[in-house]
N, C-alpha and C positions, 0 to 999 in steps of 0.2 A: 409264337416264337419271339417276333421284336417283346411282347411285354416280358418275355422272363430275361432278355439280354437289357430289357432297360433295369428292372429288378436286379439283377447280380450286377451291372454297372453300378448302379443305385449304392447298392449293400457296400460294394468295395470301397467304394467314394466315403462312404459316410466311416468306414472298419479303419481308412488311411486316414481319415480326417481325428478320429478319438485315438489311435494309436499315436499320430503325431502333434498332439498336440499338449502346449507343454503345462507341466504340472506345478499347477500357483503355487503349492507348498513347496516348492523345491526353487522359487524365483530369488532370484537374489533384488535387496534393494541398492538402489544408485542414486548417488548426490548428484546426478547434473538434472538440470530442469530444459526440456527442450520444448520448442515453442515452435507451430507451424503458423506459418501466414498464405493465406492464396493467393496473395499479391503484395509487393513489398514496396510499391509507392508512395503510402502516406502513412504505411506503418511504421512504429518505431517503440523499443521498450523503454525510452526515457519520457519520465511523465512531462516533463518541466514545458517539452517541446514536443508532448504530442497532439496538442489542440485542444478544444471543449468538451471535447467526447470522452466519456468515462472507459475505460476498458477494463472487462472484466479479470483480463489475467494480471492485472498490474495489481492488483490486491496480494495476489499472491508472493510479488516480488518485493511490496516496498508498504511501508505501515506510517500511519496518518499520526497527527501528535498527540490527539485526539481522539479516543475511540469514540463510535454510538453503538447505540442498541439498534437492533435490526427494525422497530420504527421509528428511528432517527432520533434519537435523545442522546446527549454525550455520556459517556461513559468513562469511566475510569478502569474497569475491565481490559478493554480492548485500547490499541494506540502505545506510543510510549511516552506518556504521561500518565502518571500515576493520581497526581493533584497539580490544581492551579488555583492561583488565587489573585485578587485584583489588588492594586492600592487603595486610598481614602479617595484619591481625586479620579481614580481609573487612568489614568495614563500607563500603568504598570502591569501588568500581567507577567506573573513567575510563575513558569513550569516546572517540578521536579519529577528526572526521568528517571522510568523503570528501569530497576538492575537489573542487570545478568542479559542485556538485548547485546547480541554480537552480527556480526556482517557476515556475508556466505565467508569469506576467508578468516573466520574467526576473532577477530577486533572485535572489543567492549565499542558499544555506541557512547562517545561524548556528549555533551553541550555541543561542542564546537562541530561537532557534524553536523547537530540540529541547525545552529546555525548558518552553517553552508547550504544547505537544503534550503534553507528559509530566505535566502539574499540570492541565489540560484533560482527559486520561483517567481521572486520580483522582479529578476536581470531583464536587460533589455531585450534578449533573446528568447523567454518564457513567452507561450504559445499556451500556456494554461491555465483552463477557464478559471483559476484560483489569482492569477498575477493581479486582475484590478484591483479587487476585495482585498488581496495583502499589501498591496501599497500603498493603498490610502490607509491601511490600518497601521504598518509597521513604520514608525519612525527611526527605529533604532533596535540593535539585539545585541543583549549584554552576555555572556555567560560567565556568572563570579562564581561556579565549581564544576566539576566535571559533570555533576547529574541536576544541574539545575541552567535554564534559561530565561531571562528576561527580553522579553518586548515590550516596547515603549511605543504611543502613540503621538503625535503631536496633536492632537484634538482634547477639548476639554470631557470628553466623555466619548468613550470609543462604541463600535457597535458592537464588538464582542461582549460588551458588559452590558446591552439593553438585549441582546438576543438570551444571553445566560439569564435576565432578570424573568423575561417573559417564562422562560420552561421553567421556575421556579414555583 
């Protein structure tokens, strides 16, 4: 008697569970991105300040200037640069950025973004592991059009031009 009242409990549980449950072809899709934390003390969605540690959902939010391939070679594929190129003495590096990149609220990505992002990783308050390596690299960021950005190094030969020589 208890195995056939667990049985029909059983049966109904599972009859409630496929009648109520909802139908992916009928889902609607939604623009907001929600994000759970288990604890909210040293979490944070801004990269600039959120420390050495890579987070995996932050790829999803914000794109590097520079793509790579999945075993780390740079790419031109992925990223919003398209090509870069160096000067004769390498103090120069000009990036020209992909069209058509817009922000969740619909704005064209500038230069002048890139370069707020790029002087915001160096700030004094940048907590991320990218701040050292970019300040001894960046001397200075130009942008002369909307889809193009210059970096300047004060050194006679930068390291992004011996790291690009080697994967050559």
């Amino acid at each position: 008697m208890k195995d056939a009242r667990r049985l029909l409990g059983l049966s109904l549980l599972c009859l409630a569970l496929l009648l109520g449950a909802p139908d992916p072809g009928g889902a609607q899709t939604k623009s907001d991105l929600t994000v759970g934390f288990a604890g909210l003390g040293q979490e944070t969605l801004d990269p600039v300040v959120a420390g050495h540690f890579v987070k995996y959902y932050m790829s999803l939010m914000f794109d590097y200037l520079i793509g790579t391939t999945p075993d780390g070679q740079l790419s031109n594929a992925g990223g919003l640069a398209t090509k870069w190129e160096n000067s004769a003495d390498h103090k120069r590096w000009t990036f020209h950025l992909r069209k058509g990149v817009k922000f969740h609220n619909g704005d064209d990505l500038t230069a002048e973004d890139v370069k707020f992002s790029l002087q915001r990783a160096t700030g004094k308050r940048s907590t991320t592991g990218y701040a050292g390596p970019l300040r001894t690299l960046i001397a200075d960021i130009e942008t002369p059009a909307p889809d193009r950005v210059v970096r300047s190094s004060s050194g006679s030969r930068s390291r992004s031009t011996s790291a690009a020589k080697r994967r050559s």
